[in-house]
PDB file with SEQRES, HELIX, SHEET and CRYST1 records, atoms N, CA, C and O in Angstrom:
SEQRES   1 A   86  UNK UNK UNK UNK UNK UNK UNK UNK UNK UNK UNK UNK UNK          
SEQRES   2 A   86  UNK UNK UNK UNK UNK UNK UNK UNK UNK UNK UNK UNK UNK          
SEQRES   3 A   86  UNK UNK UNK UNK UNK UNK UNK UNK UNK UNK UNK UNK UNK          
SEQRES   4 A   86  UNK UNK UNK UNK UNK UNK UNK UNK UNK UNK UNK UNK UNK          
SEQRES   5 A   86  UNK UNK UNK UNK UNK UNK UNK UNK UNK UNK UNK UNK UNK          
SEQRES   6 A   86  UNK UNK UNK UNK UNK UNK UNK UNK UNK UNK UNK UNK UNK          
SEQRES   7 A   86  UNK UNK UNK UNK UNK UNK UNK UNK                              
HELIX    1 AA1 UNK A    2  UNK A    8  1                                   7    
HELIX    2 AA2 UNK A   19  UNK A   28  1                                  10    
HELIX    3 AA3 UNK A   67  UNK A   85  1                                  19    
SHEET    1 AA1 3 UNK A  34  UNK A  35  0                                        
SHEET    2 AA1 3 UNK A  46  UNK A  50 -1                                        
SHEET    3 AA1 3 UNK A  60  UNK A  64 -1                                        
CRYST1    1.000    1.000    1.000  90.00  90.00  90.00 P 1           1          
ATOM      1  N   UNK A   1      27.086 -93.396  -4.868  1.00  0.00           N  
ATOM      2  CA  UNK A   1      26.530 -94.428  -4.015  1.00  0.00           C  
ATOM      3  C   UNK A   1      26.485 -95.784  -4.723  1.00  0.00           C  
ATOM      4  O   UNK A   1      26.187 -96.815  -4.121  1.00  0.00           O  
ATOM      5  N   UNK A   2      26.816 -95.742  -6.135  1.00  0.00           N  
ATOM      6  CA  UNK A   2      26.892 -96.992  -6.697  1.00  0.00           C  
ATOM      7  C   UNK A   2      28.079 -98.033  -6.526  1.00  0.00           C  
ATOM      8  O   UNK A   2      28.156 -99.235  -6.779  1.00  0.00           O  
ATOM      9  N   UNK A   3      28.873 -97.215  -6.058  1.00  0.00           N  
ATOM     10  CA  UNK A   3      29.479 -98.597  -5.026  1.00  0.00           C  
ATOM     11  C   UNK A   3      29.488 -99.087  -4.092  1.00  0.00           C  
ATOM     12  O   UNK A   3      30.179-100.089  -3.910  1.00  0.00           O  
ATOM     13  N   UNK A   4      28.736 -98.570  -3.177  1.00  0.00           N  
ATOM     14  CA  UNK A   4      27.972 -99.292  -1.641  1.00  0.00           C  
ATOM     15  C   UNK A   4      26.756 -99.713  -2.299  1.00  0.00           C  
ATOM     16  O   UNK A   4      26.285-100.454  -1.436  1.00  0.00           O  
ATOM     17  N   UNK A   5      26.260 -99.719  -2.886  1.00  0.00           N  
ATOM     18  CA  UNK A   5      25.424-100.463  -3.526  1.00  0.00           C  
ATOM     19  C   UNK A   5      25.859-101.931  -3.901  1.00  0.00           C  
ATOM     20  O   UNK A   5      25.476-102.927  -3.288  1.00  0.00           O  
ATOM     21  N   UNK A   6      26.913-101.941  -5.247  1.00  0.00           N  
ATOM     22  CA  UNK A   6      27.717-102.909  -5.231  1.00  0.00           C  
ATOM     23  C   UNK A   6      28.066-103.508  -4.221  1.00  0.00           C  
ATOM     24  O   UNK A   6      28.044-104.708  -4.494  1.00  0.00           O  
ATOM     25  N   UNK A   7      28.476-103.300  -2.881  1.00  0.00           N  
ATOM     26  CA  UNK A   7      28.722-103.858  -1.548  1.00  0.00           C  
ATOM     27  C   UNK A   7      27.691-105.128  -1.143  1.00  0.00           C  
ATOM     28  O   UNK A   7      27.689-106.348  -0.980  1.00  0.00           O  
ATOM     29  N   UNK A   8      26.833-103.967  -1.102  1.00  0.00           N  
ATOM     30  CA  UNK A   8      25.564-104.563  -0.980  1.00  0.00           C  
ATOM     31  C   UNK A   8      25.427-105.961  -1.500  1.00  0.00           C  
ATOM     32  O   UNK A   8      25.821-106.993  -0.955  1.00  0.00           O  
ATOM     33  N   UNK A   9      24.690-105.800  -2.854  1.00  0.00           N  
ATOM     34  CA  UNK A   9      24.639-106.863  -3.284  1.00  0.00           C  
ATOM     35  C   UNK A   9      25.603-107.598  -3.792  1.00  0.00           C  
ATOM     36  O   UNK A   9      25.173-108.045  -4.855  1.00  0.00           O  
ATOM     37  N   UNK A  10      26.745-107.986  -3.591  1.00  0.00           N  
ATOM     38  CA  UNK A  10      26.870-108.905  -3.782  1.00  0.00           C  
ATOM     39  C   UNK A  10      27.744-110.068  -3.005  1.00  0.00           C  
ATOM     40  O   UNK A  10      28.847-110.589  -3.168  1.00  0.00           O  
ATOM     41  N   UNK A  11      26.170-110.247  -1.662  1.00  0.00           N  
ATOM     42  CA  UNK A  11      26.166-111.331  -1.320  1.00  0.00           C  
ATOM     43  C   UNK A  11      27.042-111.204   0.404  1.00  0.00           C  
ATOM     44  O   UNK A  11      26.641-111.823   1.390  1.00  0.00           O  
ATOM     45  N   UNK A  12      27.794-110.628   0.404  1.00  0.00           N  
ATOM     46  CA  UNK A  12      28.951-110.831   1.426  1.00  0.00           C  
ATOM     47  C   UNK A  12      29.915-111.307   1.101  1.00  0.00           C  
ATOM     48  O   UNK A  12      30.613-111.749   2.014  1.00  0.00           O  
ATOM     49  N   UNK A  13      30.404-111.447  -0.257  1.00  0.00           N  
ATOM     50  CA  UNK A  13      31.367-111.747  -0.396  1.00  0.00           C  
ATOM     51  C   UNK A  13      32.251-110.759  -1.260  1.00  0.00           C  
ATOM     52  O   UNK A  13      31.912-110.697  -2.442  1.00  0.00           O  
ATOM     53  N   UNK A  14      33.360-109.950  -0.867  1.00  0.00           N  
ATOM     54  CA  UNK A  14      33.918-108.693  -0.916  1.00  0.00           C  
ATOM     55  C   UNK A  14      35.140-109.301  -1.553  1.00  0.00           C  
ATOM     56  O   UNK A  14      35.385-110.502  -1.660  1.00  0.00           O  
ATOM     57  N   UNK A  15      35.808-108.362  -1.928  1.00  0.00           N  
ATOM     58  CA  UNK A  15      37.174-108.193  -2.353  1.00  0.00           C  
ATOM     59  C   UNK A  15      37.962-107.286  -2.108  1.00  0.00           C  
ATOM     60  O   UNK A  15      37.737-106.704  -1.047  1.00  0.00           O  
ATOM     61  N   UNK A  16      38.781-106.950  -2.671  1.00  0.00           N  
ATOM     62  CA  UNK A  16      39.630-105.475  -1.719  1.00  0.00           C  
ATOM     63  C   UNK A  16      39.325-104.286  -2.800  1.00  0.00           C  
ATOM     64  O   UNK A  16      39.241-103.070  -2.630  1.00  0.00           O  
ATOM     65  N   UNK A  17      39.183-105.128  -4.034  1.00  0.00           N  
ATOM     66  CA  UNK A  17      38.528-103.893  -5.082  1.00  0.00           C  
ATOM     67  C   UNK A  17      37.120-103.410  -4.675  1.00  0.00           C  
ATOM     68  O   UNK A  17      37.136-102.245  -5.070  1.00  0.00           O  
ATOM     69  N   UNK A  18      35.909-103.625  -4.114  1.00  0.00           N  
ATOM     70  CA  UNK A  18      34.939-103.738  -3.620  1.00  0.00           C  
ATOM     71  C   UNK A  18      34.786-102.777  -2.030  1.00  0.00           C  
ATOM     72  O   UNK A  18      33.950-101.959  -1.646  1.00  0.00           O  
ATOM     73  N   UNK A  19      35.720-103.210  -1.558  1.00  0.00           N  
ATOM     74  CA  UNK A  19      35.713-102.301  -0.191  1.00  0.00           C  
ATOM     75  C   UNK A  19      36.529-101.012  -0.514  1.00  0.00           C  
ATOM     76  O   UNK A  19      36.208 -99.874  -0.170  1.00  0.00           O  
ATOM     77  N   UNK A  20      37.710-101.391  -1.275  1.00  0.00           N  
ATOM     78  CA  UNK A  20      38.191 -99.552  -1.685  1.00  0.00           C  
ATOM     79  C   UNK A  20      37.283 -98.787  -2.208  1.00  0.00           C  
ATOM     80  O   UNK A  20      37.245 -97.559  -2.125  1.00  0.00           O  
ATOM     81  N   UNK A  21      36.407 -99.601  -2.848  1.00  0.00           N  
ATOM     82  CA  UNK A  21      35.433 -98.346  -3.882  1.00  0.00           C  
ATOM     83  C   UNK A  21      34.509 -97.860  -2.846  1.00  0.00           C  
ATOM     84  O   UNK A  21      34.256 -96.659  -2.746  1.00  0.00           O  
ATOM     85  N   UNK A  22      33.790 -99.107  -1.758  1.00  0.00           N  
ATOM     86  CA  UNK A  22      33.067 -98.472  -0.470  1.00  0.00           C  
ATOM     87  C   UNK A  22      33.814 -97.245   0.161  1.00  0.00           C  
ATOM     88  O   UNK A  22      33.346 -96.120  -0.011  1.00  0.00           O  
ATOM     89  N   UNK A  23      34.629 -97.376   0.677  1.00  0.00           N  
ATOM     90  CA  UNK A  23      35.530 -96.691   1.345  1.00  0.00           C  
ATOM     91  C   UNK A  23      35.542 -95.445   1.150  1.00  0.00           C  
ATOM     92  O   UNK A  23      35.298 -94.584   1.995  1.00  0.00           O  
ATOM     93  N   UNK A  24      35.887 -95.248  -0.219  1.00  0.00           N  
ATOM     94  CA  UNK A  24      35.826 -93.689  -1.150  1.00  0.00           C  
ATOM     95  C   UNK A  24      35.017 -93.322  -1.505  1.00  0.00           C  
ATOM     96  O   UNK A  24      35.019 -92.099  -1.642  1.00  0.00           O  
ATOM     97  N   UNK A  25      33.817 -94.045  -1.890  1.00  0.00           N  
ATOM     98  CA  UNK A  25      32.332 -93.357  -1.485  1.00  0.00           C  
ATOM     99  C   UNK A  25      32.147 -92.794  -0.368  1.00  0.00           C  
ATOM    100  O   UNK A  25      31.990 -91.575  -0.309  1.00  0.00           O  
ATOM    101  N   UNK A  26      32.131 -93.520   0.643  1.00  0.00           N  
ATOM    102  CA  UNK A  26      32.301 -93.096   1.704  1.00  0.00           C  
ATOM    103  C   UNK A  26      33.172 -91.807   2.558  1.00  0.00           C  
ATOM    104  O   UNK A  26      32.923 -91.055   3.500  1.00  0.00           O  
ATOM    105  N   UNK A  27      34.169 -92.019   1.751  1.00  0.00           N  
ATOM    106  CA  UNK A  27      35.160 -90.300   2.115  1.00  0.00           C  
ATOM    107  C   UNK A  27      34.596 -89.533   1.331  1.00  0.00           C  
ATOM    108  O   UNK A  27      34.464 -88.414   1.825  1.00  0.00           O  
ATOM    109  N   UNK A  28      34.088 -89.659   0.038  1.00  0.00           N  
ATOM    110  CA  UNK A  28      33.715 -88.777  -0.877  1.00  0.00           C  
ATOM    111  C   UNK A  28      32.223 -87.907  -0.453  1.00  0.00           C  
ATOM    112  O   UNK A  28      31.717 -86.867  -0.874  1.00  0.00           O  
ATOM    113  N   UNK A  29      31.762 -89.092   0.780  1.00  0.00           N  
ATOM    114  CA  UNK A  29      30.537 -88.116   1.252  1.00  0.00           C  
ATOM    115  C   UNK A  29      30.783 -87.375   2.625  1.00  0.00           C  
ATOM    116  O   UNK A  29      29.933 -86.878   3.363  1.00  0.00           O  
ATOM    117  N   UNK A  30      32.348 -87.429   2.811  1.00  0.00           N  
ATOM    118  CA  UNK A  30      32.973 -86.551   4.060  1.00  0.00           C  
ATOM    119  C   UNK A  30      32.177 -87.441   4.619  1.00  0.00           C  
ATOM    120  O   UNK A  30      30.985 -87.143   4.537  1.00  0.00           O  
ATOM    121  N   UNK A  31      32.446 -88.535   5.217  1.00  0.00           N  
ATOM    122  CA  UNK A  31      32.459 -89.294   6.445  1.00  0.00           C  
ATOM    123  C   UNK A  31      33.456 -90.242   6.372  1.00  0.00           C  
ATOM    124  O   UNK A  31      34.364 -90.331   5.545  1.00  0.00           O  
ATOM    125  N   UNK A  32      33.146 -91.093   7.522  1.00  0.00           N  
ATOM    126  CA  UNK A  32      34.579 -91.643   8.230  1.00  0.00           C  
ATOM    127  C   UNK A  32      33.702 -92.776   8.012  1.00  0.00           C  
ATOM    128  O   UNK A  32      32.484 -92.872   7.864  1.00  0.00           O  
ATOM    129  N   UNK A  33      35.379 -94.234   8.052  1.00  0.00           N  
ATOM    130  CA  UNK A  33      35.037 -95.596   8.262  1.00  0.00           C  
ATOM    131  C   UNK A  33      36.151 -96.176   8.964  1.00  0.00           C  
ATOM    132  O   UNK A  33      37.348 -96.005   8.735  1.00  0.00           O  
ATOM    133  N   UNK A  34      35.535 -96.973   9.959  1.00  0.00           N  
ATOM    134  CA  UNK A  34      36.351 -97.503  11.134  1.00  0.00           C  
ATOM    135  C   UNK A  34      36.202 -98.709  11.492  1.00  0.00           C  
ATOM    136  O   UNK A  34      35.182 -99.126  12.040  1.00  0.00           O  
ATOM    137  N   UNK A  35      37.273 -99.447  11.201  1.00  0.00           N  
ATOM    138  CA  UNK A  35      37.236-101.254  11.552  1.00  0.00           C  
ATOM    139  C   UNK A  35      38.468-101.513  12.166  1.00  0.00           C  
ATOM    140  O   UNK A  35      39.529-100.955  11.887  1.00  0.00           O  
ATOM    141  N   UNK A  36      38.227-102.679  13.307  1.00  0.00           N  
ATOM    142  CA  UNK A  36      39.095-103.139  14.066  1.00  0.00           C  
ATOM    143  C   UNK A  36      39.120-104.555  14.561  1.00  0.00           C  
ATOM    144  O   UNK A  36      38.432-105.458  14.085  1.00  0.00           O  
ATOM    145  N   UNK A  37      39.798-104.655  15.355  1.00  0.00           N  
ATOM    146  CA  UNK A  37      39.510-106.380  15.937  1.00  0.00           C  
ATOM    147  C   UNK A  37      40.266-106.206  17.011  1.00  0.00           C  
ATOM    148  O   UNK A  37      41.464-105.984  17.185  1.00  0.00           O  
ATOM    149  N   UNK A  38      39.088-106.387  17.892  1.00  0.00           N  
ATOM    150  CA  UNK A  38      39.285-106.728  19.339  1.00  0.00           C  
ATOM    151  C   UNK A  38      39.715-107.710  19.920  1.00  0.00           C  
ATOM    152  O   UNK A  38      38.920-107.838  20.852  1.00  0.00           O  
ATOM    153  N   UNK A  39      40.525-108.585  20.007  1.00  0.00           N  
ATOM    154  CA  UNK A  39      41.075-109.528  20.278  1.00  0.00           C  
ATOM    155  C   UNK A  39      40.916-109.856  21.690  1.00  0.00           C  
ATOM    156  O   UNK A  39      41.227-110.951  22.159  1.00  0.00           O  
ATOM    157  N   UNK A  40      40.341-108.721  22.477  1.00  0.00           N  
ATOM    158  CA  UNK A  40      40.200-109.374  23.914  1.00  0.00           C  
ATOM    159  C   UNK A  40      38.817-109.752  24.052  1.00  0.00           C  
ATOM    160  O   UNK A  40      38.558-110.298  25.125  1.00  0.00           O  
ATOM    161  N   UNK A  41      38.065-109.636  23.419  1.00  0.00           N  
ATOM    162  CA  UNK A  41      36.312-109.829  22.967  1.00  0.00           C  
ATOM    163  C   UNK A  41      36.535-111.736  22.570  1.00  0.00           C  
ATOM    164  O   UNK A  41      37.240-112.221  21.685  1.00  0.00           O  
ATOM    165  N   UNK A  42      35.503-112.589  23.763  1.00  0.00           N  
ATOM    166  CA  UNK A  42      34.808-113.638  22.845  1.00  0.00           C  
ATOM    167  C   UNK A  42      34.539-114.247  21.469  1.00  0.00           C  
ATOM    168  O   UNK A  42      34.757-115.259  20.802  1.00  0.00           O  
ATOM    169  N   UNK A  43      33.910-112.992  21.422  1.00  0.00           N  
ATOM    170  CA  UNK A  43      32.951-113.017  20.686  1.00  0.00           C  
ATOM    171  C   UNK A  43      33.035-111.776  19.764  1.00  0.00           C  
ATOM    172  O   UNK A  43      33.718-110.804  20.086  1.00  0.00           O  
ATOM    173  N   UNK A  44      32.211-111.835  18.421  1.00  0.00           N  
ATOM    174  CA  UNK A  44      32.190-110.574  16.871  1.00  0.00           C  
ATOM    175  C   UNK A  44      33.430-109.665  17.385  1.00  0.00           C  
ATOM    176  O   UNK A  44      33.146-108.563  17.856  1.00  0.00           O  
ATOM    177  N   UNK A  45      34.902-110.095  17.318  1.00  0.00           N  
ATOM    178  CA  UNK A  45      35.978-109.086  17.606  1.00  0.00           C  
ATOM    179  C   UNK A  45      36.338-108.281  16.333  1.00  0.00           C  
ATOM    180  O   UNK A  45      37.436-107.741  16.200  1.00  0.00           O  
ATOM    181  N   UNK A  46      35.177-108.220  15.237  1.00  0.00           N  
ATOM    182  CA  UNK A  46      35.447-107.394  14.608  1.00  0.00           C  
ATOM    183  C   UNK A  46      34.287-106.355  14.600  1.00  0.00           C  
ATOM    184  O   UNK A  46      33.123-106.699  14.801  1.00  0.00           O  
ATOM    185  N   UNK A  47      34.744-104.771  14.304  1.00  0.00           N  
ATOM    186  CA  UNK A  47      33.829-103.782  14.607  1.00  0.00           C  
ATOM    187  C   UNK A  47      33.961-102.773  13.341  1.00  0.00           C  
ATOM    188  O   UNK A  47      35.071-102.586  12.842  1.00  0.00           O  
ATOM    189  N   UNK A  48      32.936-102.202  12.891  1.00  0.00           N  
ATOM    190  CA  UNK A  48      32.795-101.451  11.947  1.00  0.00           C  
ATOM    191  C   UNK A  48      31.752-100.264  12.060  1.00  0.00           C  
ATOM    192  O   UNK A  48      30.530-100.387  11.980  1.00  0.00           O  
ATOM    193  N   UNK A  49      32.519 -98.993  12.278  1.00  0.00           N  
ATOM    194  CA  UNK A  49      31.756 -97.783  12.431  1.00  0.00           C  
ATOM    195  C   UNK A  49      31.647 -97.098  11.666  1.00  0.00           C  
ATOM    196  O   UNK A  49      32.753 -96.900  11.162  1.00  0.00           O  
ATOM    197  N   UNK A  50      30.774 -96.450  11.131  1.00  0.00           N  
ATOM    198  CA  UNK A  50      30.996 -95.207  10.125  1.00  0.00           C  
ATOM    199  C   UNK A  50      30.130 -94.009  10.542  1.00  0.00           C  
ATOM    200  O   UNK A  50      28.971 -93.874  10.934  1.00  0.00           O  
ATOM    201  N   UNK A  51      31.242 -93.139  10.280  1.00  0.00           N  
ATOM    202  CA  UNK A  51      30.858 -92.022  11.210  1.00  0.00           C  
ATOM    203  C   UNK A  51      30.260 -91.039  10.455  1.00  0.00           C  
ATOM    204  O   UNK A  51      29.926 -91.399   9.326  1.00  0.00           O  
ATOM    205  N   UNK A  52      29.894 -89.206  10.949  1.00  0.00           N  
ATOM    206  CA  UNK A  52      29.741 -88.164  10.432  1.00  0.00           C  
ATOM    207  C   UNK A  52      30.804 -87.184  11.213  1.00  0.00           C  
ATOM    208  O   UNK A  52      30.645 -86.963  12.414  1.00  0.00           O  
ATOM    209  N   UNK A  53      31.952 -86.578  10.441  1.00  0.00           N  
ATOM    210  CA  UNK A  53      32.428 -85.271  11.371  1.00  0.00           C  
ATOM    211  C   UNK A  53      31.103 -84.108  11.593  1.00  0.00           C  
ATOM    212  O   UNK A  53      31.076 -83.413  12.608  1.00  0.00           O  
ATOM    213  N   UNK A  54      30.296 -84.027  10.785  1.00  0.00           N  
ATOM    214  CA  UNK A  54      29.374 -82.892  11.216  1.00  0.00           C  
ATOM    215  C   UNK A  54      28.352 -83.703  11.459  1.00  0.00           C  
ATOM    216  O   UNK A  54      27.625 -83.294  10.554  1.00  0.00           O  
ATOM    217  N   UNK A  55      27.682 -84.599  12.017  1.00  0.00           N  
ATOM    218  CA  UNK A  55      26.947 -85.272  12.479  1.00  0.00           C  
ATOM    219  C   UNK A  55      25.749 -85.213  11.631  1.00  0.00           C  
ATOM    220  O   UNK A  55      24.729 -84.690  12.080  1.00  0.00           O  
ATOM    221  N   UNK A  56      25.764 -85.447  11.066  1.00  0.00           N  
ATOM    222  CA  UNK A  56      24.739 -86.113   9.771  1.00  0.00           C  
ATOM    223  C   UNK A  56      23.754 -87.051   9.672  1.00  0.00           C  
ATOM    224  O   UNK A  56      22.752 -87.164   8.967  1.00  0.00           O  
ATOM    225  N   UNK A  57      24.532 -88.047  11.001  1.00  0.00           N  
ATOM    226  CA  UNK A  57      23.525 -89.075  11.473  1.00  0.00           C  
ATOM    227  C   UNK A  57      23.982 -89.438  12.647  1.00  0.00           C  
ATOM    228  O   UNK A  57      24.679 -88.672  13.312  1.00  0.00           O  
ATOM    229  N   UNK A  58      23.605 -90.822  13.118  1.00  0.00           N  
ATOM    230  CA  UNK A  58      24.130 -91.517  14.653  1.00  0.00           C  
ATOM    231  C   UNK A  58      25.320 -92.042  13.910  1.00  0.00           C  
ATOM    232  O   UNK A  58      25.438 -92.058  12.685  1.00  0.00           O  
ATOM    233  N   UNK A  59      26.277 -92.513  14.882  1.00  0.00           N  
ATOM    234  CA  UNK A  59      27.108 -92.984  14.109  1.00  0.00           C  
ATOM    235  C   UNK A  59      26.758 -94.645  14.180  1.00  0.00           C  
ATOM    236  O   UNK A  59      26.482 -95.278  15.199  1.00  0.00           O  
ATOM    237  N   UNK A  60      26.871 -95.260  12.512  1.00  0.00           N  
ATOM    238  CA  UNK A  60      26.651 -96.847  12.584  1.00  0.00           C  
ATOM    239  C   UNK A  60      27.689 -97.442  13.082  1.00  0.00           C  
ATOM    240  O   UNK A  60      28.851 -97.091  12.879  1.00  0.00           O  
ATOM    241  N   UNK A  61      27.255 -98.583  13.913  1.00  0.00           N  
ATOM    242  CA  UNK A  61      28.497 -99.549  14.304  1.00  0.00           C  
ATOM    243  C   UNK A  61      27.787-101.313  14.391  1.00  0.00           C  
ATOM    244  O   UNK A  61      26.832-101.677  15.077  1.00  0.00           O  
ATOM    245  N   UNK A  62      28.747-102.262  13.328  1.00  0.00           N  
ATOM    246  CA  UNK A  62      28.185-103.235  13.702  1.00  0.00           C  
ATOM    247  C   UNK A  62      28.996-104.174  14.506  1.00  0.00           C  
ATOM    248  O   UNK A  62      30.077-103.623  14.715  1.00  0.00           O  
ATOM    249  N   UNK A  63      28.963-105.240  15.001  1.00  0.00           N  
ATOM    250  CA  UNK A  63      30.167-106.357  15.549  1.00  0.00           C  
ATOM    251  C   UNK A  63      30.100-107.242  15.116  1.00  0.00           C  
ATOM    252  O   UNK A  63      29.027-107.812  15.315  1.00  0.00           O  
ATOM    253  N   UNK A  64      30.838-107.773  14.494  1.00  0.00           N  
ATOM    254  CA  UNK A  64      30.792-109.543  13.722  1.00  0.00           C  
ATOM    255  C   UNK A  64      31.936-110.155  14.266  1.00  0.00           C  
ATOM    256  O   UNK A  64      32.759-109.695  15.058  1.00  0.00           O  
ATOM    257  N   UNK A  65      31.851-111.540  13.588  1.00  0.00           N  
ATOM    258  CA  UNK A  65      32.996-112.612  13.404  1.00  0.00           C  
ATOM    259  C   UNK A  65      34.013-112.044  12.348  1.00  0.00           C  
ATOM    260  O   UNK A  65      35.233-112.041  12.511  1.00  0.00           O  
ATOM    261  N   UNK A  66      33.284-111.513  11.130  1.00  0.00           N  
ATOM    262  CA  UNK A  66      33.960-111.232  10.139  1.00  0.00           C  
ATOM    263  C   UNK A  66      33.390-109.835   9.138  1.00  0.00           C  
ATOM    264  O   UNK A  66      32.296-109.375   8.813  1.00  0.00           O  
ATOM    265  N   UNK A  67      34.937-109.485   8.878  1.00  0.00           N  
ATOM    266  CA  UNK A  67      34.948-108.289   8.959  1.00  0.00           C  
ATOM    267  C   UNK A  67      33.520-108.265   7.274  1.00  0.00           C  
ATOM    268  O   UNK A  67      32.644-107.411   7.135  1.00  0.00           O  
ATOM    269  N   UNK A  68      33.650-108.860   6.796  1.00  0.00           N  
ATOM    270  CA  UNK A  68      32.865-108.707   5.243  1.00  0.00           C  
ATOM    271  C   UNK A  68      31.533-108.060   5.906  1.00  0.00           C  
ATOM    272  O   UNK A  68      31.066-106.921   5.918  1.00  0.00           O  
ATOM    273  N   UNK A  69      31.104-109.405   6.497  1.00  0.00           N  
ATOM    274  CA  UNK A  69      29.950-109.119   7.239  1.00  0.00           C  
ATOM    275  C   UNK A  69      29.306-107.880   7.615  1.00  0.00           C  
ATOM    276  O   UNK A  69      28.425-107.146   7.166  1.00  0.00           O  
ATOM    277  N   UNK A  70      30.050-107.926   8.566  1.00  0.00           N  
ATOM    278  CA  UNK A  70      30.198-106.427   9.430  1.00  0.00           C  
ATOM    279  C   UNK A  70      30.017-105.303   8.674  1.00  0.00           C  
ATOM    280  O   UNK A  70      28.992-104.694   8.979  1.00  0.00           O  
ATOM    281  N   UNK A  71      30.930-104.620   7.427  1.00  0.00           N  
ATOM    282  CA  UNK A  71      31.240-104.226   6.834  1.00  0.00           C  
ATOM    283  C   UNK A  71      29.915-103.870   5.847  1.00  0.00           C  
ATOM    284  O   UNK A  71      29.653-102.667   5.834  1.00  0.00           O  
ATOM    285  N   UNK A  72      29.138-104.624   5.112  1.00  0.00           N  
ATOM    286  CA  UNK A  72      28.040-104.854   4.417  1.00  0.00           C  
ATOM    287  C   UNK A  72      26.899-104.631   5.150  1.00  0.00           C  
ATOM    288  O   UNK A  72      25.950-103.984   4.708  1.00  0.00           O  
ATOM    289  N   UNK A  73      26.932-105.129   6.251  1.00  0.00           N  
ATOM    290  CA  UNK A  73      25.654-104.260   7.069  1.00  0.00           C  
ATOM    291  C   UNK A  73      25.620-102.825   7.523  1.00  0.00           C  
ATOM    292  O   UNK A  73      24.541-102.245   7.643  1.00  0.00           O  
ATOM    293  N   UNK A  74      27.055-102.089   7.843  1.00  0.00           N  
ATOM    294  CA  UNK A  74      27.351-101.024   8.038  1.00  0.00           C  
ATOM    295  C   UNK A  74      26.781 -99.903   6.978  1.00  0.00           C  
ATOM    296  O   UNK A  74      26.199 -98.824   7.086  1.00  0.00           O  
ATOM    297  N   UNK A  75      27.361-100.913   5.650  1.00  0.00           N  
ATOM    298  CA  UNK A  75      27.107 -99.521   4.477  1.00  0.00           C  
ATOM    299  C   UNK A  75      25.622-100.023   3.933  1.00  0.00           C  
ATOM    300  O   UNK A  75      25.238 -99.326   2.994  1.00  0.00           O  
ATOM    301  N   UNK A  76      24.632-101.156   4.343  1.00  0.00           N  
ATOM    302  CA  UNK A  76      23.554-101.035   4.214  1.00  0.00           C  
ATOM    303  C   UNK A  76      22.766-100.293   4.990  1.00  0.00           C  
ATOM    304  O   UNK A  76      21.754 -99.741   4.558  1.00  0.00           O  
ATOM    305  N   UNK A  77      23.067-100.239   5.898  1.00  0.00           N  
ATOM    306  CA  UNK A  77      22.423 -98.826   7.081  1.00  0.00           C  
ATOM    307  C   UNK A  77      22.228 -97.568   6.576  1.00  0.00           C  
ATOM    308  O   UNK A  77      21.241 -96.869   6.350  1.00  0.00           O  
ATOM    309  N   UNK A  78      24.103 -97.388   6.387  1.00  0.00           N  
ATOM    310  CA  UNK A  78      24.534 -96.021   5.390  1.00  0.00           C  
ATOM    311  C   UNK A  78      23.416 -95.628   3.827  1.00  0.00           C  
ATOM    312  O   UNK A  78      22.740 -94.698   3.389  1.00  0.00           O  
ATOM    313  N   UNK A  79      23.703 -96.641   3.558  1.00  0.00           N  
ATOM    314  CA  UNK A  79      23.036 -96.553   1.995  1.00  0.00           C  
ATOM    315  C   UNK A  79      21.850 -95.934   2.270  1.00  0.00           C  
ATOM    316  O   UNK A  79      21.663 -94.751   1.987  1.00  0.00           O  
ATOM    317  N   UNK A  80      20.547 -97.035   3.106  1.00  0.00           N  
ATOM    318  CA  UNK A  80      19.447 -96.711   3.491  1.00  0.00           C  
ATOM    319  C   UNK A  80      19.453 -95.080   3.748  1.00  0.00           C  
ATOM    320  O   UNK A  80      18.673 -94.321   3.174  1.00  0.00           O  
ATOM    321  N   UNK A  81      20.389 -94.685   4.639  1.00  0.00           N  
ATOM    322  CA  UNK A  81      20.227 -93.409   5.267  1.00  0.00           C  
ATOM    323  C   UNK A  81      20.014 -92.548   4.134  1.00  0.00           C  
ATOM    324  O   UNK A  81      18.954 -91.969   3.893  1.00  0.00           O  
ATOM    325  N   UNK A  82      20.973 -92.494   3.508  1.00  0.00           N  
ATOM    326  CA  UNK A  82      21.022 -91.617   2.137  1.00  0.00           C  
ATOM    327  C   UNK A  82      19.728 -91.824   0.872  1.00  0.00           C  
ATOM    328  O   UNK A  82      19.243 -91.078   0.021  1.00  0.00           O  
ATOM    329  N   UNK A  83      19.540 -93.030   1.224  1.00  0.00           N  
ATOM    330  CA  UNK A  83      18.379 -93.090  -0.172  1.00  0.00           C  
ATOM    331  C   UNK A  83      17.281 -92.461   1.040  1.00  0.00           C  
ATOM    332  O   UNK A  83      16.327 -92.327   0.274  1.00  0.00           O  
ATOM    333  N   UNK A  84      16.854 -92.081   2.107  1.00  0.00           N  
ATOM    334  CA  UNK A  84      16.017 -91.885   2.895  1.00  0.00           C  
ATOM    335  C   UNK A  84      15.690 -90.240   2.596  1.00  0.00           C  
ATOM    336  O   UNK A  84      14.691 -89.603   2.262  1.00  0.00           O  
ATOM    337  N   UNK A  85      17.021 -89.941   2.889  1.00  0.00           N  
ATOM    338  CA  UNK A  85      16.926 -88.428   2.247  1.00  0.00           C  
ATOM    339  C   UNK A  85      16.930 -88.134   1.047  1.00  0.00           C  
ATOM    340  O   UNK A  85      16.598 -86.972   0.814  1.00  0.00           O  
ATOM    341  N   UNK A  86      17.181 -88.750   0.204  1.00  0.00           N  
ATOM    342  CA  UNK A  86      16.824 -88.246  -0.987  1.00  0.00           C  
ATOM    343  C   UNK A  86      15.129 -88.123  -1.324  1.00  0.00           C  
ATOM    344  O   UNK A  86      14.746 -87.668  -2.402  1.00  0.00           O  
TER     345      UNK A  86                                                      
END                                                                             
């Protein structure tokens, strides 16, 4: 979890080294991550879900302008969830 942590803090401002390491935390706890851009949307056409195949939790989803954003609130949800159960 110490790299959604890293996510976390620092700031919203990501890199691609930064989101791979999210990412694989993230597979590494057998769940899913899902981002897109809606282009027929106004408005936050970017979306970020992260899921459970065995349902573990609700699944998070946020909508932004930008994907960092989005992205950093997603795995702060996530994070929370997990430090919750512990």
């Amino acid at each position: 979890m110490d790299q959604i942590k890293n996510v976390i803090n620092n700031n919203g401002l990501l890199d691609d080294g930064l989101i791979l390491q999210a990412f694989d935390q993230v597979a590494a706890n057998g769940d899913i991550v899902i981002f897109k851009n809606d282009g027929l949307r106004a408005n936050n056409k970017i979306t970020v879900v992260i899921t459970s195949p065995i349902e573990k939790f609700i699944a998070i989803r946020y909508d932004d302008v930008t994907l960092s954003v989005a992205l950093a609130k997603a795995l702060k949800e996530y994070f929370e969830f997990f430090a919750k159960q512990a």
